[in-house]
Biotite code that builds the C-alpha atoms (Angstrom):
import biotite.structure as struc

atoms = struc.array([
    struc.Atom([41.000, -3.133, 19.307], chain_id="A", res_id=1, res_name="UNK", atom_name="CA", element="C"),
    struc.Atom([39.091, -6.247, 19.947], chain_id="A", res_id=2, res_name="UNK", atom_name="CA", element="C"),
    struc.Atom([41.187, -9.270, 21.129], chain_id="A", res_id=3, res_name="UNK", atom_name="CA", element="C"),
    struc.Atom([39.271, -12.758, 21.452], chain_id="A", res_id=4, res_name="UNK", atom_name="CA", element="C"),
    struc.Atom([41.248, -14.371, 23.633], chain_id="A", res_id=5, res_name="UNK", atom_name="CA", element="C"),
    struc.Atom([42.241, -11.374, 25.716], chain_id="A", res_id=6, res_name="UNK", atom_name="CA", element="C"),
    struc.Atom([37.962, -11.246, 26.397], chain_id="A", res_id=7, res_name="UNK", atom_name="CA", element="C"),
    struc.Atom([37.696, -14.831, 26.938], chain_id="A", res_id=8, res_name="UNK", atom_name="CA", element="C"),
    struc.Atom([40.542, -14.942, 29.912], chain_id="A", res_id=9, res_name="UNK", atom_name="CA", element="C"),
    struc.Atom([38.945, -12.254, 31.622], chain_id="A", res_id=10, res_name="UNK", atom_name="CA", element="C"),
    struc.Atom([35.896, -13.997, 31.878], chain_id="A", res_id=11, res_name="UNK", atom_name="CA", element="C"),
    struc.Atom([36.057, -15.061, 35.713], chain_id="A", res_id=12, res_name="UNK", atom_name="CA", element="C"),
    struc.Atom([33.907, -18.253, 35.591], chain_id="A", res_id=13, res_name="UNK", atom_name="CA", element="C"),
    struc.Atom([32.138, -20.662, 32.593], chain_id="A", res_id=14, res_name="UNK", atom_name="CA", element="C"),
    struc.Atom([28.822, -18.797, 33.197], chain_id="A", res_id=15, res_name="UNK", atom_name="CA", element="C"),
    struc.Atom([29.862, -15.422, 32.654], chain_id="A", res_id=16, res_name="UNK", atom_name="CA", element="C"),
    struc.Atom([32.070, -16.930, 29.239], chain_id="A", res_id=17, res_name="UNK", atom_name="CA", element="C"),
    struc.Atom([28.438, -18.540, 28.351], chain_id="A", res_id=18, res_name="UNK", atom_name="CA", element="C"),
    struc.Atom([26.970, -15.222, 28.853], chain_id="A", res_id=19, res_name="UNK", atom_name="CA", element="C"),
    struc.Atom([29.595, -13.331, 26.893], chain_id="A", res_id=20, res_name="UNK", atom_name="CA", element="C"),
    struc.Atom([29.040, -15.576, 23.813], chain_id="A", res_id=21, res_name="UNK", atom_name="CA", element="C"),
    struc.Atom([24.715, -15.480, 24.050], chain_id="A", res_id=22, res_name="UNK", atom_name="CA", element="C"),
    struc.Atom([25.243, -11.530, 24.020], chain_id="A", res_id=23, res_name="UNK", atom_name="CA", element="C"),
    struc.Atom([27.875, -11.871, 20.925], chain_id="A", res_id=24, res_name="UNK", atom_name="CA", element="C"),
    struc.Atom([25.134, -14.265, 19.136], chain_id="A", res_id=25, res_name="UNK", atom_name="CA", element="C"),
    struc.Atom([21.882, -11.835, 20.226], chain_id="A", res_id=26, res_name="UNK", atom_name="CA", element="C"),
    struc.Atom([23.512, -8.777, 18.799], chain_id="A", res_id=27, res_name="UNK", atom_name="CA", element="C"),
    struc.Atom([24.985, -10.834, 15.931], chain_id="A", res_id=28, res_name="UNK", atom_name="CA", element="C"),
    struc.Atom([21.185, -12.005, 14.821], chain_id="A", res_id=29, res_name="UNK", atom_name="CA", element="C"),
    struc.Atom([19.764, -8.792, 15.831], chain_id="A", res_id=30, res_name="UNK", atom_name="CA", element="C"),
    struc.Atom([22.304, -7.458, 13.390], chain_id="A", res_id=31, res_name="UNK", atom_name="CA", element="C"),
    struc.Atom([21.351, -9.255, 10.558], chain_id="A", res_id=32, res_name="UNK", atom_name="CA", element="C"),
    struc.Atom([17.978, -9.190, 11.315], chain_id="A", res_id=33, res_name="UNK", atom_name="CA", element="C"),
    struc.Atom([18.007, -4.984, 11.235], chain_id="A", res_id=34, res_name="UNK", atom_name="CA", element="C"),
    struc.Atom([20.117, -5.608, 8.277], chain_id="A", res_id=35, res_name="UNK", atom_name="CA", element="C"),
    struc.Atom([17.779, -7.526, 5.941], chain_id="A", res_id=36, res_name="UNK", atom_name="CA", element="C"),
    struc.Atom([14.717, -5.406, 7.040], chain_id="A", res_id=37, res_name="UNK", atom_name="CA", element="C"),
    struc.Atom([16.337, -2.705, 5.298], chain_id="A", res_id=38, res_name="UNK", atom_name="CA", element="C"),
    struc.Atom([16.993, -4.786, 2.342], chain_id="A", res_id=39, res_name="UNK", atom_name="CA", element="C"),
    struc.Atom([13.615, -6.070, 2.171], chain_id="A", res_id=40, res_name="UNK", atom_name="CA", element="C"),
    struc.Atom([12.358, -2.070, 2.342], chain_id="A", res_id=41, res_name="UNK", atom_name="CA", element="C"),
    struc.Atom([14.429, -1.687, -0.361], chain_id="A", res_id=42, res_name="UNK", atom_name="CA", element="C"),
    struc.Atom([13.326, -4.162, -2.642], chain_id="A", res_id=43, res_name="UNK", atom_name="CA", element="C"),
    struc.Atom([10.035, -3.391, -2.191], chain_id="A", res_id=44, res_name="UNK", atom_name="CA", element="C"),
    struc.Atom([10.737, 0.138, -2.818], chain_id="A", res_id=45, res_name="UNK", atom_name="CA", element="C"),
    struc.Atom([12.280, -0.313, -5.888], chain_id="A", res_id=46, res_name="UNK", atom_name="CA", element="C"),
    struc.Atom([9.461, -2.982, -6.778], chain_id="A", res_id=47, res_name="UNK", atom_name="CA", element="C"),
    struc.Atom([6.978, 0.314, -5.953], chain_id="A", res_id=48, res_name="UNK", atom_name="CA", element="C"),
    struc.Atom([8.963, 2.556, -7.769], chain_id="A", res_id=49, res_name="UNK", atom_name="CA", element="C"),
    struc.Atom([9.438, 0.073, -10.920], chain_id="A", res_id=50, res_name="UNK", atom_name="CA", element="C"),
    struc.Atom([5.513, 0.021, -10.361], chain_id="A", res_id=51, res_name="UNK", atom_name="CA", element="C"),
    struc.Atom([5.493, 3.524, -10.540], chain_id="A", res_id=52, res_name="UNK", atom_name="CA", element="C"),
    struc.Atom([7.417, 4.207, -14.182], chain_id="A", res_id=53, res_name="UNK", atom_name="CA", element="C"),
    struc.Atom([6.157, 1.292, -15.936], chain_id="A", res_id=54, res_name="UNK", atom_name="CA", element="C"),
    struc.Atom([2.389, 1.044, -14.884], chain_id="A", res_id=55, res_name="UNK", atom_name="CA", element="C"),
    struc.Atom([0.801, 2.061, -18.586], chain_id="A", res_id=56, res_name="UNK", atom_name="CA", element="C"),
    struc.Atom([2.663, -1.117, -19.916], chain_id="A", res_id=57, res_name="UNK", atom_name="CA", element="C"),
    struc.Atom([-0.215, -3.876, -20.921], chain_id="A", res_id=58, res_name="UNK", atom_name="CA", element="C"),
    struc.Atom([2.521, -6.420, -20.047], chain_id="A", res_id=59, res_name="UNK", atom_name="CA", element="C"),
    struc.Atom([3.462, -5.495, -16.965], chain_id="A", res_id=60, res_name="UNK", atom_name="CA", element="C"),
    struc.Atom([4.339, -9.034, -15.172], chain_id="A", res_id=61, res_name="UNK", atom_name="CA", element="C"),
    struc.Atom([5.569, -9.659, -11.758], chain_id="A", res_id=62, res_name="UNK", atom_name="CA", element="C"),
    struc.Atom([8.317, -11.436, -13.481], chain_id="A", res_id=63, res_name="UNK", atom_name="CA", element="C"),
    struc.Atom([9.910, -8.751, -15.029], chain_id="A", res_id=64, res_name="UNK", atom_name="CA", element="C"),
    struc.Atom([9.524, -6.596, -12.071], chain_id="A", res_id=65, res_name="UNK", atom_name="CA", element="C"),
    struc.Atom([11.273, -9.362, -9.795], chain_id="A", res_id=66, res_name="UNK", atom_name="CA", element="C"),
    struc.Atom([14.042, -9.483, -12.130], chain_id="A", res_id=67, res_name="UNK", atom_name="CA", element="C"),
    struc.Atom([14.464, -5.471, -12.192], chain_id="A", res_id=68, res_name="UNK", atom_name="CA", element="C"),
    struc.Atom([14.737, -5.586, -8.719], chain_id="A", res_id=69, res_name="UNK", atom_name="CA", element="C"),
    struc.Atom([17.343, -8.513, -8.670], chain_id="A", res_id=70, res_name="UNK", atom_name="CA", element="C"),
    struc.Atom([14.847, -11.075, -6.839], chain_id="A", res_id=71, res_name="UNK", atom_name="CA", element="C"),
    struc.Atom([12.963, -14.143, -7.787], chain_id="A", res_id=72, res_name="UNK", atom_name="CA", element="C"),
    struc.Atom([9.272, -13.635, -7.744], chain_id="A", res_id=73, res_name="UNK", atom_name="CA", element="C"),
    struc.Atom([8.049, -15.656, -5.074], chain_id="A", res_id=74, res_name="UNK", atom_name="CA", element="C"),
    struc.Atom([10.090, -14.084, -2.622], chain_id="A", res_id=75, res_name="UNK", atom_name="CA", element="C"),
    struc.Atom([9.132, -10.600, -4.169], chain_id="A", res_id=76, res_name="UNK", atom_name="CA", element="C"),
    struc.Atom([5.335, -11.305, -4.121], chain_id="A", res_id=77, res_name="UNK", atom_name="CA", element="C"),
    struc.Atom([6.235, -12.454, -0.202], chain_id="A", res_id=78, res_name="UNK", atom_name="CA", element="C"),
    struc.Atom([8.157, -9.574, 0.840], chain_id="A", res_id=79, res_name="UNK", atom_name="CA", element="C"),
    struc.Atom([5.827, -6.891, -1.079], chain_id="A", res_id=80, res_name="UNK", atom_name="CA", element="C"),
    struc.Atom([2.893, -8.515, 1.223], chain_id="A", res_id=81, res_name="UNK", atom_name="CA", element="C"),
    struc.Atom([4.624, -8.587, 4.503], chain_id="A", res_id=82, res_name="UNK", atom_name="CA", element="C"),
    struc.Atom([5.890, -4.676, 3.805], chain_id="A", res_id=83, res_name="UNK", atom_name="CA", element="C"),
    struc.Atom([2.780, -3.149, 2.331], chain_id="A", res_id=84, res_name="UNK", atom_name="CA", element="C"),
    struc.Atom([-0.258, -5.564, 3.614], chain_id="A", res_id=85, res_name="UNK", atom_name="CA", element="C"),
    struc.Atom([-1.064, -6.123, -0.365], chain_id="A", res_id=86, res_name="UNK", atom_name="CA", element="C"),
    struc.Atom([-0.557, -8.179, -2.999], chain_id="A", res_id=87, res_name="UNK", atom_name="CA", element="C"),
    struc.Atom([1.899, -6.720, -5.807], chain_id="A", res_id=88, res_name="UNK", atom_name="CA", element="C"),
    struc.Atom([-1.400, -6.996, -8.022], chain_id="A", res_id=89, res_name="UNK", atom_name="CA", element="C"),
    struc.Atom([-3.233, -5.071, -6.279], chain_id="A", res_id=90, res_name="UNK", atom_name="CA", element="C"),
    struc.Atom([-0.794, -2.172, -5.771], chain_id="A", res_id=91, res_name="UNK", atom_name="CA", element="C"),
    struc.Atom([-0.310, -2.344, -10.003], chain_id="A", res_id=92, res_name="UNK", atom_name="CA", element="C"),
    struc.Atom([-3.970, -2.401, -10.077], chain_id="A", res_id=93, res_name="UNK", atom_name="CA", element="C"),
    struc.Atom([-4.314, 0.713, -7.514], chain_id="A", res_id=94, res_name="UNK", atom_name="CA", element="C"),
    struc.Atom([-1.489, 2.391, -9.040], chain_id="A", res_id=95, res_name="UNK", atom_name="CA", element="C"),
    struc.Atom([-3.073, 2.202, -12.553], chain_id="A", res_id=96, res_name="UNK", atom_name="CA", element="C"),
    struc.Atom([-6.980, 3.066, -11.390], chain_id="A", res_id=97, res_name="UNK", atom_name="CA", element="C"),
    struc.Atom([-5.079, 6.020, -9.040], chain_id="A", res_id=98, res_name="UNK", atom_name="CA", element="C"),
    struc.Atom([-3.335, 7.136, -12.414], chain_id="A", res_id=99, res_name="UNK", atom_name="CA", element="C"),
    struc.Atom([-6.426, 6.839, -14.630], chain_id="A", res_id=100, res_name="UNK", atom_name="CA", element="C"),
    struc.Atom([-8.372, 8.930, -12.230], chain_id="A", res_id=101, res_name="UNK", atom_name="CA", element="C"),
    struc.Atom([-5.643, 12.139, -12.531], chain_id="A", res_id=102, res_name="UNK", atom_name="CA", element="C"),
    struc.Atom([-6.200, 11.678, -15.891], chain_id="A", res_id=103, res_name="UNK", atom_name="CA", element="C"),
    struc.Atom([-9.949, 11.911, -15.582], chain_id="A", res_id=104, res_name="UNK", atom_name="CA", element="C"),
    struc.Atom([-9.412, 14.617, -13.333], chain_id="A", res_id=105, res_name="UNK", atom_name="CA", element="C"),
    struc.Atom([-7.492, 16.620, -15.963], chain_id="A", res_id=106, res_name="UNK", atom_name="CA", element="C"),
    struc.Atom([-10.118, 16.128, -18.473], chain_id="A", res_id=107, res_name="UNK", atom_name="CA", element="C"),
    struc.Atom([-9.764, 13.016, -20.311], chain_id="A", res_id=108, res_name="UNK", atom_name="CA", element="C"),
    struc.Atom([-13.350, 11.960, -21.282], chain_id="A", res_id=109, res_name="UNK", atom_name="CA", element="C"),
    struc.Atom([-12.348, 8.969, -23.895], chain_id="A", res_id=110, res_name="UNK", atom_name="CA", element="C"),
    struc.Atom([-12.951, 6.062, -21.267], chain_id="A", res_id=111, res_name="UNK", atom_name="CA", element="C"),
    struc.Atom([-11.039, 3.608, -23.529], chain_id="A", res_id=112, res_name="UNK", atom_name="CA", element="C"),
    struc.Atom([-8.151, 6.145, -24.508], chain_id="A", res_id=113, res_name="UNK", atom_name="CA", element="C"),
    struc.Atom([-7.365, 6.643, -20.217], chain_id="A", res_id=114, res_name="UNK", atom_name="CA", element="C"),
    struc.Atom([-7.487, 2.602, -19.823], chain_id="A", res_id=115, res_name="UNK", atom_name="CA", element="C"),
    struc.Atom([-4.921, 2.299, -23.090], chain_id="A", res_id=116, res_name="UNK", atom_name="CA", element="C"),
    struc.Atom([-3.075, 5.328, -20.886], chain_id="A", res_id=117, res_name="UNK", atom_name="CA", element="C"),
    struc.Atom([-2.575, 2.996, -17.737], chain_id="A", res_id=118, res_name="UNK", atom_name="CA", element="C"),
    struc.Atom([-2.138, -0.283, -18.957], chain_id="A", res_id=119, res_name="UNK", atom_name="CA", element="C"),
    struc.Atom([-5.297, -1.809, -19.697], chain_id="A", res_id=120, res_name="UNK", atom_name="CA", element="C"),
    struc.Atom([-6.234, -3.434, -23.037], chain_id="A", res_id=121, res_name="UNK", atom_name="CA", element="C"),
    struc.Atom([-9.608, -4.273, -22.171], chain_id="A", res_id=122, res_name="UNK", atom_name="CA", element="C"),
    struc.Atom([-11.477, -0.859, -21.280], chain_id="A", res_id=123, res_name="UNK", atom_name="CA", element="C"),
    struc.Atom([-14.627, -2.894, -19.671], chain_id="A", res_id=124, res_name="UNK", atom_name="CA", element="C"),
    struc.Atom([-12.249, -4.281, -17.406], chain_id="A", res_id=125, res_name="UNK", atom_name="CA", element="C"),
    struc.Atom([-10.510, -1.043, -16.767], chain_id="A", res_id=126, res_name="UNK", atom_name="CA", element="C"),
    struc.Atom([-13.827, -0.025, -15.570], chain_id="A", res_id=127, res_name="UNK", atom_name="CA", element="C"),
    struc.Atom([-14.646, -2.840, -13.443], chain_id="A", res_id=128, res_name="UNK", atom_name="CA", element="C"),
    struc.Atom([-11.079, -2.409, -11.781], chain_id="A", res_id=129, res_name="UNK", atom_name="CA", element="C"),
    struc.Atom([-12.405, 1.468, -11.923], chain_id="A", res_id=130, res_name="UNK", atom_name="CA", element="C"),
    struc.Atom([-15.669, 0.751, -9.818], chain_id="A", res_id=131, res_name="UNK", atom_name="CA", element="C"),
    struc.Atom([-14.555, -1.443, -7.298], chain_id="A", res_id=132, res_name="UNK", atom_name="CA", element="C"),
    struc.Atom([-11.808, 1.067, -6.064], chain_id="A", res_id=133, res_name="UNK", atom_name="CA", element="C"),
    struc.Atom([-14.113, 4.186, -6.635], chain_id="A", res_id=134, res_name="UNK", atom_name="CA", element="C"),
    struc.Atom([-17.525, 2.646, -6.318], chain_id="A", res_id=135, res_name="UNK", atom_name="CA", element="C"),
    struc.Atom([-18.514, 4.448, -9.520], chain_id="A", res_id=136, res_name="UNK", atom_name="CA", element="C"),
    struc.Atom([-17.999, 3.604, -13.254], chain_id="A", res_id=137, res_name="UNK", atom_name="CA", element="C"),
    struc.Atom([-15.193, 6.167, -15.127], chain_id="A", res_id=138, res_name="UNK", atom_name="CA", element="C"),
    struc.Atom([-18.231, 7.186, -17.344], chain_id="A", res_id=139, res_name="UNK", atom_name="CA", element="C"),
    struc.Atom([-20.333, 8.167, -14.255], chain_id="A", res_id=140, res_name="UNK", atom_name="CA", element="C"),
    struc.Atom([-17.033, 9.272, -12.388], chain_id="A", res_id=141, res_name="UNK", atom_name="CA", element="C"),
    struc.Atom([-16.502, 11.725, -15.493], chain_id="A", res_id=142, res_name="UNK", atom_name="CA", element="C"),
    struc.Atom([-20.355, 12.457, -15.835], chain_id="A", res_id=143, res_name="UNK", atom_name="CA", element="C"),
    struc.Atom([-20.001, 13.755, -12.145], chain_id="A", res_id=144, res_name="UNK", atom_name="CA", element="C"),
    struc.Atom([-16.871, 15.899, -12.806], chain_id="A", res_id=145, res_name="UNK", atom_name="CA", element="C"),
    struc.Atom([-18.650, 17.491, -16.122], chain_id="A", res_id=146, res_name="UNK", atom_name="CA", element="C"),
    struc.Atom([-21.534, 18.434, -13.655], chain_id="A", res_id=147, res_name="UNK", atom_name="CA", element="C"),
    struc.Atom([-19.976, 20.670, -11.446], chain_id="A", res_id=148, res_name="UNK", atom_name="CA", element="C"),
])
């Protein structure tokens, strides 16, 4: 039931008309504004949750998450950052260590068999990437678990 010109002949003087149209334009851009946040949450959810199903891949690249998620990677790697507070890397990386970890948890002693499990062809980097989220080495971490 809106009618433009009905709105603007009602408007008594030029400064209530200039008013009109800066309230139009504020909600407009606050609009669009609310309205891309929620895309952005979205893509980085679906980045997360692309994460989250494909993590024990060894080639795992931002790339091919970007293009699952129908956005170049620059502006991925951007968005992830400005929604989480973290690089994409480092969430793969958590994500992996966090997953490798259950699987300690559960009983998995073969150090190099977990790291194959999450991703990680090299199982001395898998333990670096191990220790410097835990503090402890997976063989120490499982050494600990055995003891108690």
């Amino acid at each position: 039931n809106f009618n433009l010109l009905k709105e603007i002949q009602e408007k008594k003087t030029l400064d209530h008309l200039e008013a009109w149209i800066k309230e139009i334009f504020n909600k407009s851009i606050n609009f669009k504004i609310s309205k891309s946040d929620t895309h952005f949450s979205k893509v980085v959810a679906d980045a997360k949750k692309y994460i989250d199903e494909n993590y024990n891949k060894f080639d795992l690249k931002i790339d091919e998450i970007a293009k699952n998620v129908y956005v170049g990677y620059g502006h991925l790697c951007a968005l992830f950052k400005k929604e989480t507070g973290k690089t994409i890397n480092t969430y793969i990386t958590e994500t992996r260590i966090n997953k490798a970890k259950q699987l300690l948890d559960e009983g998995y002693s073969n150090i190099s068999a977990v790291s194959t499990m999450v991703g990680y062809a090299d199982a001395n980097y898998f333990g670096k990437c191990f220790k410097k989220i835990y503090g402890i080495t997976p063989g120490r971490y499982i050494d600990e678990i055995q003891s108690k």
